[in-house]
N, C-alpha and C positions, 0 to 999 in steps of 0.2 A: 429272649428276655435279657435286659442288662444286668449286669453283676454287681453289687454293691459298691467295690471300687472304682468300675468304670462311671456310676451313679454320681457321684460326691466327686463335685470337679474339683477337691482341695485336695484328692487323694492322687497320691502314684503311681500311674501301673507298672507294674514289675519291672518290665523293659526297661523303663524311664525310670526306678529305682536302681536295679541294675548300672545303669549307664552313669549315673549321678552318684553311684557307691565307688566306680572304678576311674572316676576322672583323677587326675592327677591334681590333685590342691594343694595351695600353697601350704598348707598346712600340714602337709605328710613327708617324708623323705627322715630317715636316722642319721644322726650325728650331725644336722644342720645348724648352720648361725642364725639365729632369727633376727630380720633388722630390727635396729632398734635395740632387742637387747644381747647383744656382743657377748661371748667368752663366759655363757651361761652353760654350765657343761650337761651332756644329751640327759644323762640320768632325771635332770630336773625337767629340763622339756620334755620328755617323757611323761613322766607323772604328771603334769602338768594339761598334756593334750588327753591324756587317759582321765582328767576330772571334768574333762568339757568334751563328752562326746556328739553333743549335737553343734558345734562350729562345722566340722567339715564339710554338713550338711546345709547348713546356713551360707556358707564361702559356695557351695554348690548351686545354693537356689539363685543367690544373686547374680553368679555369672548365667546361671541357665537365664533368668527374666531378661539380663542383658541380653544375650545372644535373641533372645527369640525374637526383643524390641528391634535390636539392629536387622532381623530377617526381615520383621515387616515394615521396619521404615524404608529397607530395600526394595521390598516389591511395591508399596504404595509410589515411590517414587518410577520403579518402572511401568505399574500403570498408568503415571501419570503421563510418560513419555510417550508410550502405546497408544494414548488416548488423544495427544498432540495434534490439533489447537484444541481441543474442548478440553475447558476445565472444571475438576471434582473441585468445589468449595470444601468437603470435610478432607481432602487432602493436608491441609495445614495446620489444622489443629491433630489429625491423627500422628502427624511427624513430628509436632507437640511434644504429645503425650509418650513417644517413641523416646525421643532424645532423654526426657526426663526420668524414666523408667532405665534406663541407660547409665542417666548423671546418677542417680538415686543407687543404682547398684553397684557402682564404683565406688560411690559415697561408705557405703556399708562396707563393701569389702575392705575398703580400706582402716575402717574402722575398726571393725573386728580383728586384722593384724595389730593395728597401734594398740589395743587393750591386750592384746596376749603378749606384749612387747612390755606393756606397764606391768601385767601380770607376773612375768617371768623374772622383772628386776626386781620385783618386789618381795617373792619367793625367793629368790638367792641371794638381797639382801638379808632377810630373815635366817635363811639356813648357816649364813659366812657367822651373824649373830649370835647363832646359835653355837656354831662350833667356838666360838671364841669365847662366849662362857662359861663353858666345859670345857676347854682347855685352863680356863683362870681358875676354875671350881678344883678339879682337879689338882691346879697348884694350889691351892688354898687360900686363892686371891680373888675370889666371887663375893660379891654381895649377897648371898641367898645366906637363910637364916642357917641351914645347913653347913656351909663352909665358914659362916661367924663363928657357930660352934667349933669345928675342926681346929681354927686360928685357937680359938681359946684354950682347945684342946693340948695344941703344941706347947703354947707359955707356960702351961703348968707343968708339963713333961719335962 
């Protein structure tokens, strides 16, 4: 009898989890420059891939859809050769469907880089922010109602 994951063609099986957990994605490697956003230091990119744990696996599916399109526009095409002079009419529409499932997962991947690029500047401009108004706060040069007080504090002193 089949097994419930082998059942549910959206599911993974092991192997194929396995294999898809251990690919090397661009999304993994410590202490890297992420293009796009430059001189981001790793601590942040850390934190950062540790709140999106399901990208790896998305960066994963897209290359795997790709790969498998590129398999079979390769073999429809060597059947077609195999088959020479008789020709498959769903040949041209399945090479179609190949390239686009291809374009399409390029598309993403690349996409899902360029947002963790937007991501990441976005997060370090906030953090640079952040530390620069606790450093003003601190000198008693913040705007928060907190260091208003402080200021007032000293005139009177």
């Amino acid at each position: 009898s089949m097994s419930r994951d082998e059942e549910d063609i959206g599911m993974l099986r092991g192997a194929e989890l396995q294999q898809l957990m251990s690919m090397p994605l661009a999304d993994t490697g410590k202490g890297e420059n992420v293009v796009g956003a430059e001189g981001v230091p790793p601590a942040i990119i850390e934190a950062e891939r540790k709140s999106k744990p399901l990208r790896r696996y998305r960066l994963g599916s897209y290359a795997l859809a790709s790969s498998v399109a590129a398999a079979q526009m390769v073999s429809v095409i060597q059947a077609g050769v195999e088959a020479w002079p008789t020709w498959n009419p769903q040949a041209v529409p399945d090479i179609g469907m190949d390239i686009l499932v291809i374009i399409s997962g390029t598309l993403l991947w690349r996409t899902e880089l360029q947002n963790r690029a937007e991501s990441l500047k976005t997060i370090w401009a906030k953090a640079r922010t952040r530390e620069e108004s606790l450093k003003r706060a601190e000198a008693g040069l913040g705007d928060t109602l907190w260091t208003s007080r402080m200021r007032k504090k000293k005139t009177k002193d």
